[in-house]
VOMAR-172085 format. One record per residue (C-alpha): residue in one letter; x, y, z. Coordinates in Angstrom, 3 decimals, always signed. Each point is the difference from the previous one (the first is absolute). Last residue first. Layout:
# VOMAR-172085
(A,(X,Y,Z))
...
END
This chain:
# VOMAR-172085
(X,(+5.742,-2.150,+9.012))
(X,(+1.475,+3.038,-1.735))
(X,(-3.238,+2.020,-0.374))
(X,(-1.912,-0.999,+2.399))
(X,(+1.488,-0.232,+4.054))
(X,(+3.106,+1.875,-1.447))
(X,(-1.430,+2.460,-2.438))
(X,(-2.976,+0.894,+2.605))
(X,(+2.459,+1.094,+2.554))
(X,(+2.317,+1.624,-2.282))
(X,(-3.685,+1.954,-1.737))
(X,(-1.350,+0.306,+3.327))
(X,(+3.523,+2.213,+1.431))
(X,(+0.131,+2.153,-2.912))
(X,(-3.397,+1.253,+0.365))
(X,(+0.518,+0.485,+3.120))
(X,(+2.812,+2.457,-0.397))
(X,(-2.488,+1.672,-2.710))
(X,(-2.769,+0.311,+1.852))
(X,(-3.495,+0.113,-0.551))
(X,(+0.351,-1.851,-3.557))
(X,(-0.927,-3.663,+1.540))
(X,(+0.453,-2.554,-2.516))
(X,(-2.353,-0.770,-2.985))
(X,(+1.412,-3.159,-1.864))
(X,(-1.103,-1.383,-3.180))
(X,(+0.475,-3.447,-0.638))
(X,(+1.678,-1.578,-3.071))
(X,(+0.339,-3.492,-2.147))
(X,(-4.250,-0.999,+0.846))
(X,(-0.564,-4.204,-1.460))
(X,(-2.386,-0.365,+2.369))
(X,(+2.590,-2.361,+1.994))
(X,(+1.947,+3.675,+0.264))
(X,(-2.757,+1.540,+1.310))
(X,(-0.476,-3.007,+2.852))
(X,(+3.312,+0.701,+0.811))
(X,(-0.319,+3.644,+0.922))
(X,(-3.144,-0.696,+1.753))
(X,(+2.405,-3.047,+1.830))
(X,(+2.689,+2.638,+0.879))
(X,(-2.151,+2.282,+1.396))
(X,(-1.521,-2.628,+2.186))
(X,(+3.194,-0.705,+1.569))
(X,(+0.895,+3.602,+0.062))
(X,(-2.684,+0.973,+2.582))
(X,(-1.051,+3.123,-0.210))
(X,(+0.272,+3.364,+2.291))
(X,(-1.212,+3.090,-3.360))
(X,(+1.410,+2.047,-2.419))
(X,(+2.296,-2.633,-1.667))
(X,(-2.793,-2.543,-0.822))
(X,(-1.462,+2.946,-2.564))
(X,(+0.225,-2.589,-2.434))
(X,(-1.716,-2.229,+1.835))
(X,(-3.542,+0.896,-1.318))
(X,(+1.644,-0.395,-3.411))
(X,(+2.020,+1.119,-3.033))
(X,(+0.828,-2.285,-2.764))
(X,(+2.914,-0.200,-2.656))
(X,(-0.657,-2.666,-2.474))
(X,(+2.833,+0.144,-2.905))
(X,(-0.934,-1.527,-3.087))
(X,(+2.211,-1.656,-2.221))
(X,(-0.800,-1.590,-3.682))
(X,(+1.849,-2.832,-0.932))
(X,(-3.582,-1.680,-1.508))
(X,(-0.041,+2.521,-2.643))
(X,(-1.415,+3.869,+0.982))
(X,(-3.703,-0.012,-0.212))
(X,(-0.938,-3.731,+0.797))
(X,(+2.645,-0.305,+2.836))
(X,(-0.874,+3.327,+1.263))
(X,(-3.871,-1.282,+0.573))
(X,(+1.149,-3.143,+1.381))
(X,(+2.431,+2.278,+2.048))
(X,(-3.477,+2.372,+0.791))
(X,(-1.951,-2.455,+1.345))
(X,(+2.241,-2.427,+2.248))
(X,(+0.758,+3.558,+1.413))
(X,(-4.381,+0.211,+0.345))
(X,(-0.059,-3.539,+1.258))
(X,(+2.912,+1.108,+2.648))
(X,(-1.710,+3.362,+1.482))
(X,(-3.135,-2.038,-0.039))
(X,(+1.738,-1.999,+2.778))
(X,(+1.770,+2.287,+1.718))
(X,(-3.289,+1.799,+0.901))
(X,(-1.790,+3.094,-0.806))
(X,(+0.077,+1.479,-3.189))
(X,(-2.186,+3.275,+0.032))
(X,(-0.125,+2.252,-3.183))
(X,(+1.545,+2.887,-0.046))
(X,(-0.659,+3.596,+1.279))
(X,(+2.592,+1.044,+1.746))
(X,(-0.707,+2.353,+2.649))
(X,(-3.369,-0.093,+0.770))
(X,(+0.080,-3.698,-0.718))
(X,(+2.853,-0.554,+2.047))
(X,(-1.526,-3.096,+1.605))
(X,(-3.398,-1.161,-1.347))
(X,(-0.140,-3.310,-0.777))
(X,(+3.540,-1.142,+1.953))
(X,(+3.504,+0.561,-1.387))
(X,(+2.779,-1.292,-2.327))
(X,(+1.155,+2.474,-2.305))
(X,(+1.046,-0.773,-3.296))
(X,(+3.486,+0.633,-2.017))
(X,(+0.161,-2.270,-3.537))
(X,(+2.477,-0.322,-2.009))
(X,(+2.426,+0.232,-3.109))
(X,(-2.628,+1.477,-2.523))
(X,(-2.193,-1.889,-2.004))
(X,(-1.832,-1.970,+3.289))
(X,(-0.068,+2.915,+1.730))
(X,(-1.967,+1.669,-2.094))
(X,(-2.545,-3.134,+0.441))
(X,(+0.233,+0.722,+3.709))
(X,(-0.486,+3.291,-0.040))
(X,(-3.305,-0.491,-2.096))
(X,(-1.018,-2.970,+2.126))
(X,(+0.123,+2.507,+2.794))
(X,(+2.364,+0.109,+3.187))
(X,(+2.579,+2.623,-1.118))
(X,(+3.530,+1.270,-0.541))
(X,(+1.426,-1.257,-3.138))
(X,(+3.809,-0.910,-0.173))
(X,(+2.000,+1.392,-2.574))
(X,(+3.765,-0.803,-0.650))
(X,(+2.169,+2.449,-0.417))
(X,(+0.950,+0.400,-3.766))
(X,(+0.281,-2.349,-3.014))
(X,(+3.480,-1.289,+1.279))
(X,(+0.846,+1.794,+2.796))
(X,(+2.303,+2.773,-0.175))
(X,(-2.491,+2.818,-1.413))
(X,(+0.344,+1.542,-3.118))
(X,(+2.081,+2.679,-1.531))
(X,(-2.061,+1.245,-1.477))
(X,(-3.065,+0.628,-0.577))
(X,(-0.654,+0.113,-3.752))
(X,(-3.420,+0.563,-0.882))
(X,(-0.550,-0.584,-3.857))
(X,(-3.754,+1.805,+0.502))
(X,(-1.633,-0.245,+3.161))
(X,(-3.709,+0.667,+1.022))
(X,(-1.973,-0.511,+3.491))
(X,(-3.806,-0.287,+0.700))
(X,(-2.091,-2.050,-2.674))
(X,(+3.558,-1.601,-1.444))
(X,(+2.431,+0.541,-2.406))
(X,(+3.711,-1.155,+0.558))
(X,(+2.809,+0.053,-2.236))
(X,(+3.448,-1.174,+2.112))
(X,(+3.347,+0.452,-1.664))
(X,(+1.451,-1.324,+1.758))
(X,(-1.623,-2.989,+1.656))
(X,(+0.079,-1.726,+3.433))
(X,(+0.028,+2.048,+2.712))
(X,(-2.326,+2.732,-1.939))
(X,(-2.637,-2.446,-0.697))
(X,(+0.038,-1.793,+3.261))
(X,(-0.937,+3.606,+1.134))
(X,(-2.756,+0.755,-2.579))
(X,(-1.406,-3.506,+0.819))
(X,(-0.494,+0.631,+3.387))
(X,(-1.158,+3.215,-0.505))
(X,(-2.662,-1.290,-2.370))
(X,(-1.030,-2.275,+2.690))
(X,(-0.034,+2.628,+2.530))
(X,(-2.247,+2.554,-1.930))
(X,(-2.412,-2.621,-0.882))
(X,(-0.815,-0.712,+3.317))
(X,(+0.101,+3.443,+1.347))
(X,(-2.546,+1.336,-2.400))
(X,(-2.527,+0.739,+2.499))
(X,(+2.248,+1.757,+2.458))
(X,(+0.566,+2.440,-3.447))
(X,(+3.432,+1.808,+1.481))
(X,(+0.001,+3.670,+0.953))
(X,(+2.624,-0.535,+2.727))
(X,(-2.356,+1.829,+2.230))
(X,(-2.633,-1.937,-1.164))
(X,(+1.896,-3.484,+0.058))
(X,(+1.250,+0.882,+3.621))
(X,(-3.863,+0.522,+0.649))
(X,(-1.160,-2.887,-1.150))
(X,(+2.619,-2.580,+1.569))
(X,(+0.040,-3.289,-1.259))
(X,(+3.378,-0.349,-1.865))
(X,(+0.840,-2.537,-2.845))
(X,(+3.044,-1.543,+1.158))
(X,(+3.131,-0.898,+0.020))
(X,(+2.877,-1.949,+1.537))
(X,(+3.215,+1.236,-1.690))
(X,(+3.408,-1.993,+1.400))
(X,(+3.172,+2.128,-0.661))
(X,(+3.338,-1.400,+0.906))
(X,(+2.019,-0.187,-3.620))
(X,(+3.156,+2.436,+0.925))
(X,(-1.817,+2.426,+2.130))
(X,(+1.338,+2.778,-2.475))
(X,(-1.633,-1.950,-2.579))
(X,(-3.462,-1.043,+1.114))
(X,(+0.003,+3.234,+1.786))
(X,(-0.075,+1.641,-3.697))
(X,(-1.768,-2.598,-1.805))
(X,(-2.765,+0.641,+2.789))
(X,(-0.555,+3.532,-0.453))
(X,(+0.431,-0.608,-4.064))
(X,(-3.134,-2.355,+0.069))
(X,(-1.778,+2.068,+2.282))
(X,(+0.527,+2.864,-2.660))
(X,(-0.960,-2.108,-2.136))
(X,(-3.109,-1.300,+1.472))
(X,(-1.809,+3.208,+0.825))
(X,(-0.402,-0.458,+3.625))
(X,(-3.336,-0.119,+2.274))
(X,(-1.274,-2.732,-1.644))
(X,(+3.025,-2.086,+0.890))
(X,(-0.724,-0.422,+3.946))
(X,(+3.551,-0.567,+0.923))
(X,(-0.293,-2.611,+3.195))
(X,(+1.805,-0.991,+1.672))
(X,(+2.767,+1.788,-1.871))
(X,(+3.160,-2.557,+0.809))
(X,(+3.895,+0.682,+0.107))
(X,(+1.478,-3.654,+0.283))
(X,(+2.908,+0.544,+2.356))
(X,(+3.617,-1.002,-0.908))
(X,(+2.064,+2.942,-0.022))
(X,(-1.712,+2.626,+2.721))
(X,(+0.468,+3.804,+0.698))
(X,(-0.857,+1.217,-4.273))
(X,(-2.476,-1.775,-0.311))
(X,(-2.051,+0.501,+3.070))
(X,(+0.349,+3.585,-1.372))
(X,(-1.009,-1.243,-3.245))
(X,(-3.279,-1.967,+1.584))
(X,(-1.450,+3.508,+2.015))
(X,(+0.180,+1.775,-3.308))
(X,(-1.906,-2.518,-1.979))
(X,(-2.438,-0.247,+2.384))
(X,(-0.970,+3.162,+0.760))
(X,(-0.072,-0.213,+4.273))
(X,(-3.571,-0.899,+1.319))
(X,(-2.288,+0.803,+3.066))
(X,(-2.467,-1.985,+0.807))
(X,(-3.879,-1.153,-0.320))
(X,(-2.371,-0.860,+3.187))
(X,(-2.745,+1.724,-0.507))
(X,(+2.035,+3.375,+0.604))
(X,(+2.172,-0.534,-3.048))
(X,(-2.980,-0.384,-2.354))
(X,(-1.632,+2.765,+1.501))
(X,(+3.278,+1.997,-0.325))
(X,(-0.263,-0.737,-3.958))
(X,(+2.736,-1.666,-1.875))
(X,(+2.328,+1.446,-1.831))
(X,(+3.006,-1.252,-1.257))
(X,(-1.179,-3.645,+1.688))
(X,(+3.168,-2.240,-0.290))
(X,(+1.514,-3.364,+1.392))
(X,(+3.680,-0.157,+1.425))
(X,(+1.400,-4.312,-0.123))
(X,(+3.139,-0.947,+1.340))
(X,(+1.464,-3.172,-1.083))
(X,(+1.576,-3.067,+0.717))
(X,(+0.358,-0.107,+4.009))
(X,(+3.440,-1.031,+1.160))
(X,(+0.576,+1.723,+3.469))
(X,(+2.615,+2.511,-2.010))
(X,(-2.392,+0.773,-2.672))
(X,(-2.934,+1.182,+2.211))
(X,(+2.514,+1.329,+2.536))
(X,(+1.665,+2.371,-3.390))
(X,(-3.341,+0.824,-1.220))
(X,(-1.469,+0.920,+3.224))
(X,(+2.976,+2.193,+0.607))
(X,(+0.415,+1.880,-2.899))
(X,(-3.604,+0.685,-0.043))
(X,(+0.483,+1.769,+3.535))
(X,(+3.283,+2.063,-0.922))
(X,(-1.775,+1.432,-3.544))
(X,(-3.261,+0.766,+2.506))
(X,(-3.580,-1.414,-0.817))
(X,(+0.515,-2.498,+2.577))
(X,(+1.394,+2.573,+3.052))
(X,(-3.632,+1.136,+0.316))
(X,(-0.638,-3.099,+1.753))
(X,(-3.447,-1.702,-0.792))
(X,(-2.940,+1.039,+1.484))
(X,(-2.313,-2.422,-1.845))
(X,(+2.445,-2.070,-2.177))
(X,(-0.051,+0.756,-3.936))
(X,(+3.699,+1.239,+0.258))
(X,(+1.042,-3.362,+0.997))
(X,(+1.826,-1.601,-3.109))
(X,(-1.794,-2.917,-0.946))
(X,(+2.487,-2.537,+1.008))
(X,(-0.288,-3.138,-2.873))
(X,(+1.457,-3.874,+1.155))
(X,(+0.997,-2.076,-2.511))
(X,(-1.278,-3.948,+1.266))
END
């Protein structure tokens, strides 16, 4: 099992020395130090207070936040969890991600998204309605411009004409894309991309703040992974890989008194459901403790 650390900017109350050069340096040098695989910034440019106030959060940019990690760590997968694509015009998102792609040396993971929140999409002036469609054809735009030059491109919502990006990112074809979601439509993205990012969680949890459809138990969980590689295996050739990466009830573990025994056997009941990654959500009120979970979860988790 990888292991993901949502960096904790989104934590209620969290310490003001996060969103500080010195306090991002930190995190990202304990989170690669204790052995943890990536570190993951989400995004809301501008959500709306009453958003925030029901129980939403605070963001960095994401691209921003991932170079800096970047540029104080050497081995850390550098993770937007997630980029919600309709609010980007896919080559310049493209280019964005070419460009830490690079100067990261090949460590950028993309899990994206369609978005869910109306007002961000109004002040953003983005069609909520046409989401869907919008994130496909961004999807395709930016394969497109990792993979061809020149590349011609006509579509209902974005236009290029011999685009030449280069140069072009590090990995072969681009970061890989993992789709954020619960829905048969995420799921069926997923299954053309290079994998699939759910979140496990009771009917009705989060749904003021996330919006997605409920997927309750481990079980389900592993028919619907079962799902989308038989699904991958169809699209992409039977050598296709797709990356699960799953965040659950027990991702927050770090925040609260638990016992590690059982921990350890949600963990490895994920990985039996055919899950590669788990999201972590540690503490963010202070930065000296947030040091001392990560060491403490790394050694009774993470290098067990």
């Amino acid at each position: 099992m990888k292991f993901t650390i949502e960096y904790p900017v989104a934590a209620r109350d969290y310490d003001p020395a996060l969103v500080t050069g010195e306090g991002v340096a930190r995190v990202a040098g304990a989170i690669e130090r204790e052995g943890y695989d990536a570190v993951a910034f989400t995004e809301h440019p501008a959500p709306s207070l009453k958003w925030i106030e029901a129980g939403g959060h605070h963001t960095l940019d994401i691209v921003s936040a991932l170079s800096f990690c970047a540029a104080r760590t050497t081995r850390l997968r550098l993770m937007t969890y997630l980029l919600v694509l309709p609010y980007h015009n896919p080559f310049a998102a493209a280019k964005a991600l070419t460009t830490l792609d690079l100067l990261s040396g090949g460590r950028v993971t993309v899990v994206a998204g369609t978005g869910y929140l109306r007002s961000e999409f109004l002040a953003l002036r983005i069609d909520m309605d046409a989401r869907n469609e919008i994130f496909d054809e961004s999807v395709e735009v930016m394969r497109g411009v990792w993979t061809r030059v020149p590349f011609h491109h006509e579509g209902r919502n974005f236009v290029g004409k011999g685009v030449a990006s280069l140069p072009g990112p590090v990995q072969p074809g681009g970061p890989p894309i993992l789709v954020g979601g619960n829905s048969a439509v995420a799921r069926r993205r997923a299954a053309a991309n290079q994998g699939w990012s759910p979140l496990l969680m009771a009917p009705g949890a989060k749904a003021a703040t996330t919006r997605t459809p409920p997927l309750a138990t481990i079980e389900e969980l592993a028919v619907r992974v079962t799902e989308v590689r038989e699904r991958a295996a169809e699209i992409q050739g039977p050598d296709a890989e797709v990356t699960v990466q799953v965040q659950t009830p027990e991702s927050g573990f770090m925040k609260a008194a638990g016992s590690y025994e059982e921990h350890r056997d949600h963990i490895g009941r994920l990985a039996e459901a055919g899950v590669d990654s788990f999201v972590l959500q540690p503490p963010g009120d202070d930065v000296r403790r947030l040091e001392d979970v990560l060491a403490a979860y790394a050694a009774e988790v993470v290098r067990r």
